[in-house]
Backbone as JSON Lines, residues from 0, in Angstrom:
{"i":0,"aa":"X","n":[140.86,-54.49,32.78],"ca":[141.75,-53.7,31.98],"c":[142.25,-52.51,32.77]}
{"i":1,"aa":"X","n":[141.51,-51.62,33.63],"ca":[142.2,-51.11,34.71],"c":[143.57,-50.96,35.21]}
{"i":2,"aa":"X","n":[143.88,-52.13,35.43],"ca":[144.96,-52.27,36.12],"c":[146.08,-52.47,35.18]}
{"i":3,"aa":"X","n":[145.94,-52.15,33.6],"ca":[147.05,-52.67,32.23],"c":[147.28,-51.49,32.41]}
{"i":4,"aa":"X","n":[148.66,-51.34,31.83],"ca":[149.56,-49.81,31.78],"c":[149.43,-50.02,29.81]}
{"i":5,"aa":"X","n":[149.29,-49.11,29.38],"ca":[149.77,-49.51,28.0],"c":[150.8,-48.27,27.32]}
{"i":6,"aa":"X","n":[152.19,-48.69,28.18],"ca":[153.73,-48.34,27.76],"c":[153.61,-46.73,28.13]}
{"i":7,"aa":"X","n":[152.85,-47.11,29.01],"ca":[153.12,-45.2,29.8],"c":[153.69,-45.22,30.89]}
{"i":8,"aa":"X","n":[154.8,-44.37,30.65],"ca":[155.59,-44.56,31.93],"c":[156.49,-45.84,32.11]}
{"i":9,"aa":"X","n":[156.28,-46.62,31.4],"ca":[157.11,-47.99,31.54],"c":[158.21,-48.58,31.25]}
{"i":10,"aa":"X","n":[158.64,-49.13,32.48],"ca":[160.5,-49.38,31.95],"c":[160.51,-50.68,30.69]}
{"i":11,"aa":"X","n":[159.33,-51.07,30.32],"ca":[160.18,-52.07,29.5],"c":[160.0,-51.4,27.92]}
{"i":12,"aa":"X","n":[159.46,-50.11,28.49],"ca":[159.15,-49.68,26.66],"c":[160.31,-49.39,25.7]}
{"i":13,"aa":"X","n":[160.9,-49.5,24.51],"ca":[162.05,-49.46,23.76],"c":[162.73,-48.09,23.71]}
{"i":14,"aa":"X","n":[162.28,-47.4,24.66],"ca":[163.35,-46.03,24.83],"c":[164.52,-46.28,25.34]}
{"i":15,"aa":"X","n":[165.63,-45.52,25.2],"ca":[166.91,-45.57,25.58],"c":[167.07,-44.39,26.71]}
{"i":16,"aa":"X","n":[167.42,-44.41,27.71],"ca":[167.34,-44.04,29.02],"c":[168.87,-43.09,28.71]}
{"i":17,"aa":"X","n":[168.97,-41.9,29.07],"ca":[170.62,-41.89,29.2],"c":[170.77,-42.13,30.76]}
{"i":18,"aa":"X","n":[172.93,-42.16,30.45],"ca":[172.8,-42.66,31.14],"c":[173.56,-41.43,32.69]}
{"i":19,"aa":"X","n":[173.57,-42.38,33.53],"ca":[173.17,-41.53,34.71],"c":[174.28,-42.2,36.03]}
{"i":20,"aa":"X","n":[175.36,-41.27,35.98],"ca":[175.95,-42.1,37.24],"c":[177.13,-43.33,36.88]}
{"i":21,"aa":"X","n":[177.51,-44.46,37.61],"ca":[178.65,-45.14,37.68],"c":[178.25,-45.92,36.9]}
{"i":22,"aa":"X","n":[178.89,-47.02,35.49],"ca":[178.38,-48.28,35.09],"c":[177.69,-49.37,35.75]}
{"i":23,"aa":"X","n":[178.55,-49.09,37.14],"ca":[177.66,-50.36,38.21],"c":[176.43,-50.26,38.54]}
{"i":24,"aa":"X","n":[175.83,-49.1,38.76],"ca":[174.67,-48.43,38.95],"c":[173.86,-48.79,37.88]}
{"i":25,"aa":"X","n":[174.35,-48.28,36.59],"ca":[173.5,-48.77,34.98],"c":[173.41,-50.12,35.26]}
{"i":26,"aa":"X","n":[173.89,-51.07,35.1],"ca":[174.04,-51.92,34.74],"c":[172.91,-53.21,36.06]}
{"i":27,"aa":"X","n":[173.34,-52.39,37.29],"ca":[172.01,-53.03,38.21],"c":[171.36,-52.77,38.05]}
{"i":28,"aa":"X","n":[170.95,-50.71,37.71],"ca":[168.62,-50.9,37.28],"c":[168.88,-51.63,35.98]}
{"i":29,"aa":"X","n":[169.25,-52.22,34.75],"ca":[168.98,-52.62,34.16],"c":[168.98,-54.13,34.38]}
{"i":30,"aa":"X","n":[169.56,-54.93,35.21],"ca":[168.95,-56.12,35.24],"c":[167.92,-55.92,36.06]}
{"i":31,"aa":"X","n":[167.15,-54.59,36.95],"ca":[166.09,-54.92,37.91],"c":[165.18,-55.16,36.51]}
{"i":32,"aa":"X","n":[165.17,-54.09,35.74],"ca":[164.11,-53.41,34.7],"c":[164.34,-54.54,33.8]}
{"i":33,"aa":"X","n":[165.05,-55.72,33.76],"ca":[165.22,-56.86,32.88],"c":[163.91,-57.94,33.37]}
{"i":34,"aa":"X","n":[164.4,-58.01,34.79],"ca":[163.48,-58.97,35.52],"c":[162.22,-58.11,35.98]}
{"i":35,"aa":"X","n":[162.17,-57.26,35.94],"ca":[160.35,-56.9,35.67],"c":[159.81,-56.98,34.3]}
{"i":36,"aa":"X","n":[160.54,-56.19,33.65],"ca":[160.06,-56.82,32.69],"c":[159.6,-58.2,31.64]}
{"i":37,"aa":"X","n":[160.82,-58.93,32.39],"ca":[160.33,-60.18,31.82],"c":[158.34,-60.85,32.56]}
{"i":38,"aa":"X","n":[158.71,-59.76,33.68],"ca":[157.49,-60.57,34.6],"c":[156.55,-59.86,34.42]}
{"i":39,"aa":"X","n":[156.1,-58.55,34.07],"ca":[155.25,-58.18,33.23],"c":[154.39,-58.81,32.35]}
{"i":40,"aa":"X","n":[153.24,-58.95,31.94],"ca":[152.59,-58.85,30.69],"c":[151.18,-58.16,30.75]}
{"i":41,"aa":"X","n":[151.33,-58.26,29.28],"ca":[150.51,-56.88,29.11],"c":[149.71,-57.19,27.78]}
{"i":42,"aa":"X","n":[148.53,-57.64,27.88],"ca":[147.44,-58.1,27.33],"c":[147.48,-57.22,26.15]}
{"i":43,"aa":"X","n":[148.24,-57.13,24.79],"ca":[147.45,-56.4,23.87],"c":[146.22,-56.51,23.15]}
{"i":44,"aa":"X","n":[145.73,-57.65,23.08],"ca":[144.69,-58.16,22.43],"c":[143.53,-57.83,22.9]}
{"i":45,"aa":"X","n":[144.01,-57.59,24.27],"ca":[142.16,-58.13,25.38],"c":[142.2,-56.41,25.17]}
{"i":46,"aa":"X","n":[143.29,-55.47,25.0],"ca":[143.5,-53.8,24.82],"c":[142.7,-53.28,24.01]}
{"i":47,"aa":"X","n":[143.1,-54.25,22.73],"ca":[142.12,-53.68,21.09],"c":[141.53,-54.42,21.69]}
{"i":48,"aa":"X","n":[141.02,-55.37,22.18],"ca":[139.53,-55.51,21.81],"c":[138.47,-54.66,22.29]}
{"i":49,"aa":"X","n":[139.01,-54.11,23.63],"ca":[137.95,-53.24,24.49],"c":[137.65,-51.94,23.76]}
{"i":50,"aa":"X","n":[139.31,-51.75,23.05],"ca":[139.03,-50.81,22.17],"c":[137.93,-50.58,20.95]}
{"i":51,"aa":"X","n":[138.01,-51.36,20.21],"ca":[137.03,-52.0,19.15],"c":[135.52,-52.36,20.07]}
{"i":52,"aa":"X","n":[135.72,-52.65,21.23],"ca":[133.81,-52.93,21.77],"c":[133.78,-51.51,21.77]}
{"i":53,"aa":"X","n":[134.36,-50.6,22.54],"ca":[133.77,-49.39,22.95],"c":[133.4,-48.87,21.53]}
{"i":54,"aa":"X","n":[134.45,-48.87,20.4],"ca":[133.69,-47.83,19.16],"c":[132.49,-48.69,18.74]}
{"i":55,"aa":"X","n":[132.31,-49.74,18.82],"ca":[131.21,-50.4,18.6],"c":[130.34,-50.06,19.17]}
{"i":56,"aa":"X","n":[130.26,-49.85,20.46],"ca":[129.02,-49.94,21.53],"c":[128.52,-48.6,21.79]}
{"i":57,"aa":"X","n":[129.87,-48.13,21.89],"ca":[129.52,-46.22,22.07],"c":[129.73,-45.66,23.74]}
{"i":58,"aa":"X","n":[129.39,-45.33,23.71],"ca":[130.0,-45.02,25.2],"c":[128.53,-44.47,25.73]}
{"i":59,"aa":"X","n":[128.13,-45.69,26.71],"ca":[126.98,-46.25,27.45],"c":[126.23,-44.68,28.15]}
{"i":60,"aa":"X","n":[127.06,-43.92,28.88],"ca":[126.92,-42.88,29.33],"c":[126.28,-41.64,28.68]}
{"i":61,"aa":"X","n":[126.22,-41.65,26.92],"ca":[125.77,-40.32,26.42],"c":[124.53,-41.05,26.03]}
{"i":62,"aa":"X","n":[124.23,-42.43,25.87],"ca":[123.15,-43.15,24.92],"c":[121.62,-42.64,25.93]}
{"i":63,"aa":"X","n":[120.58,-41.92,25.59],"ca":[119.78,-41.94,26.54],"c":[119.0,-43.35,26.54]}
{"i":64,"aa":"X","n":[118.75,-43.24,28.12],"ca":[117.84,-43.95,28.59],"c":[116.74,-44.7,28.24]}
{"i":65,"aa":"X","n":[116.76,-45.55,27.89],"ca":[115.0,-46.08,27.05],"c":[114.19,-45.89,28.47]}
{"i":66,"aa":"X","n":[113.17,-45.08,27.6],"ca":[111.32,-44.82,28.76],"c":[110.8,-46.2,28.3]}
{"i":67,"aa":"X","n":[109.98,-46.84,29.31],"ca":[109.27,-48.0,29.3],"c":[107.83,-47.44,28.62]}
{"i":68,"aa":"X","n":[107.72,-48.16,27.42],"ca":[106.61,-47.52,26.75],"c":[105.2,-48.42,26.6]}
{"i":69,"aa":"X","n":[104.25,-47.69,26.86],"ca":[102.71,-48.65,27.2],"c":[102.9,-49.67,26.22]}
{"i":70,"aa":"X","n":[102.11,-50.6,26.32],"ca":[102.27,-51.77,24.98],"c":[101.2,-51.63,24.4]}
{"i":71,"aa":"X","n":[101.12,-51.75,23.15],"ca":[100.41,-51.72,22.15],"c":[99.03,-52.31,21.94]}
{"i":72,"aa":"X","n":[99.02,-53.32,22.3],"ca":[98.1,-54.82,22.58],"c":[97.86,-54.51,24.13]}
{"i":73,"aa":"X","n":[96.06,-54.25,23.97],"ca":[95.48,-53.99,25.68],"c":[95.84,-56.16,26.25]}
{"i":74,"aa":"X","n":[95.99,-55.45,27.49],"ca":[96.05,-57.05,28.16],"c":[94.94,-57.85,28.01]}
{"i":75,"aa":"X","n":[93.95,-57.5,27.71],"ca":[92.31,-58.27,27.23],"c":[92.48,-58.88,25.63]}
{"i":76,"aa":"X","n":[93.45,-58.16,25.25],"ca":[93.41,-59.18,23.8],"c":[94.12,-60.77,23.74]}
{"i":77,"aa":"X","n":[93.35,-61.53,23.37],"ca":[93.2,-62.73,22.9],"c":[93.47,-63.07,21.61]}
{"i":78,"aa":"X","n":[93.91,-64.52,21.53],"ca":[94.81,-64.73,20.28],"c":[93.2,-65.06,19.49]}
{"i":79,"aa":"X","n":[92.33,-65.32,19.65],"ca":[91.23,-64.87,18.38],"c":[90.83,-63.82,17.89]}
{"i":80,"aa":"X","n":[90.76,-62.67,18.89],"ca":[90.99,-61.05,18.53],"c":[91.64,-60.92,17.65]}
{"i":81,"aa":"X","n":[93.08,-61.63,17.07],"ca":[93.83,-61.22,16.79],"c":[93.69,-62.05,15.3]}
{"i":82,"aa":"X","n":[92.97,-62.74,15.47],"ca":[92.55,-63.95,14.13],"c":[91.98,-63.25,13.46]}
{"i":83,"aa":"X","n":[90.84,-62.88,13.86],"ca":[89.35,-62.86,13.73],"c":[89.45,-61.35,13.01]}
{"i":84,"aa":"X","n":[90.3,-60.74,13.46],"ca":[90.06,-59.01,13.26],"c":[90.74,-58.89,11.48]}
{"i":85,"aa":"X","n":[90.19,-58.03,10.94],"ca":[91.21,-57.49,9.65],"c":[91.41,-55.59,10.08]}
{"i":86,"aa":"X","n":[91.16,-55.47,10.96],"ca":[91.49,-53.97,11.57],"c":[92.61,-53.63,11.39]}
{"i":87,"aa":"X","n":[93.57,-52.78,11.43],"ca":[94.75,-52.34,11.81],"c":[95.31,-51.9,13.12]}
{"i":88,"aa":"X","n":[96.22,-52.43,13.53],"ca":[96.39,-51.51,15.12],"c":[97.0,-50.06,14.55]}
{"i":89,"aa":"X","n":[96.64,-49.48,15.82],"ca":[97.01,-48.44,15.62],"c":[98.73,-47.69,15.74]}
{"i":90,"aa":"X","n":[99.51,-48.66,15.65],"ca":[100.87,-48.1,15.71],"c":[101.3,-49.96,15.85]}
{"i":91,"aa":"X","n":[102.98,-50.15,14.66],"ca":[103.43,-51.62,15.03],"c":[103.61,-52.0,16.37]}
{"i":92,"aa":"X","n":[103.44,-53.2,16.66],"ca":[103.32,-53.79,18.02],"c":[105.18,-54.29,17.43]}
{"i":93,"aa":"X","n":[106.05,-53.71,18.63],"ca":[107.13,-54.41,19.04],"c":[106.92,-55.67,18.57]}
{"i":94,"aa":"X","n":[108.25,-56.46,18.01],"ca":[108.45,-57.77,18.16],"c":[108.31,-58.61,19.8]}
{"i":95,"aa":"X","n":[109.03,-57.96,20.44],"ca":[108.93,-58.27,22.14],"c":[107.78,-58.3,22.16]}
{"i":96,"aa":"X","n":[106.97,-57.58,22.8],"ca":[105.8,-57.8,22.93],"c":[105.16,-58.98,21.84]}
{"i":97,"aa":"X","n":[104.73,-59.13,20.81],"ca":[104.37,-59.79,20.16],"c":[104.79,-61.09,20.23]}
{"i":98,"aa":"X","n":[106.46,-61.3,21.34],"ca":[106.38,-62.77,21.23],"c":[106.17,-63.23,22.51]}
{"i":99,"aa":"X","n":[105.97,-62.17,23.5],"ca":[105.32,-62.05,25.05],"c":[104.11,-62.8,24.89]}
{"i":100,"aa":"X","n":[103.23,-61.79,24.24],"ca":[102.06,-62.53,23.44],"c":[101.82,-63.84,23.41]}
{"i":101,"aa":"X","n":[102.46,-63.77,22.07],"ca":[102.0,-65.33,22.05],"c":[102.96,-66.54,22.79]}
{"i":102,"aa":"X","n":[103.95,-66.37,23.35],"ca":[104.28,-67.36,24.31],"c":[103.26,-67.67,25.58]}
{"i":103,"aa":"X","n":[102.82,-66.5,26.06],"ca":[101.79,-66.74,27.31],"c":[100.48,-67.86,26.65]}
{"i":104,"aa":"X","n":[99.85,-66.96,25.27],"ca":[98.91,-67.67,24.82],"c":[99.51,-69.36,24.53]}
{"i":105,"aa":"X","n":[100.49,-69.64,24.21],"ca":[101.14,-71.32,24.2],"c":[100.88,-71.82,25.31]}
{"i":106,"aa":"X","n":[101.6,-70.92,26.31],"ca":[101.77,-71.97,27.88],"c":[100.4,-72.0,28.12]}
{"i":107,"aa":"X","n":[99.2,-71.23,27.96],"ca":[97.77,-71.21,28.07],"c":[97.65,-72.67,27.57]}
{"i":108,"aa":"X","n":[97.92,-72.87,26.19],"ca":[97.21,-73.85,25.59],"c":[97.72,-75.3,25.54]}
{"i":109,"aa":"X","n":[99.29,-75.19,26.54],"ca":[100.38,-76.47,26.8],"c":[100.53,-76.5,25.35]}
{"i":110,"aa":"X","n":[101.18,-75.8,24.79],"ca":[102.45,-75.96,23.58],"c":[103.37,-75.3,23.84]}
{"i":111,"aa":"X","n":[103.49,-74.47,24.87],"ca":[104.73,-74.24,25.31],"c":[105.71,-75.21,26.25]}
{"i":112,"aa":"X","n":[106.55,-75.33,26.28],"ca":[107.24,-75.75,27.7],"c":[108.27,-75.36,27.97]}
């Protein structure tokens, strides 16, 4: 998107130019500014859309940083620990983690593949 002008500065935009000089003169920049413009294009769609991601997304630059945070579940726990216990952990375990979890414990037991 960079490289899209969107009607700044541009000869094919619907302004009326005065005019300037001999008819012959008018009349050649306007077939140059005919044939660029025909050869122009200019993506409006792919325009809004970037437009519409960015209010969506936000602008990547003010969002802070996610800190990589210890995981919840010590690496010694085992999927019977996890049976067996009616304890509470002490803070929710991430979904991620939790399906880290138990995918490793699958490929352990070949039900994963």
């Amino acid at each position: 998107m960079e490289n899209m002008e969107i009607n700044g500065g541009n000869p094919c935009s619907n302004e009326k130019l005065p005019s300037e000089g001999s008819k012959n003169v008018n009349e050649e920049r306007n077939s140059i500014e005919k044939e660029v413009c025909d050869s122009v294009f200019i993506n409006h769609a792919e325009i809004a859309w970037h437009q519409r991601r960015k209010e969506w997304v936000g602008d990547e630059s003010q969002k802070p940083k996610r800190v990589h945070k210890e995981p919840v579940m010590s690496w010694t726990t085992t999927y019977e620990d996890l049976l067996l216990s009616t304890d509470r952990f002490h803070q929710p375990i991430p979904l991620a983690e939790m399906v880290d979890f138990l995918v490793d414990i699958w490929h352990e037991e070949g039900l994963y593949d």
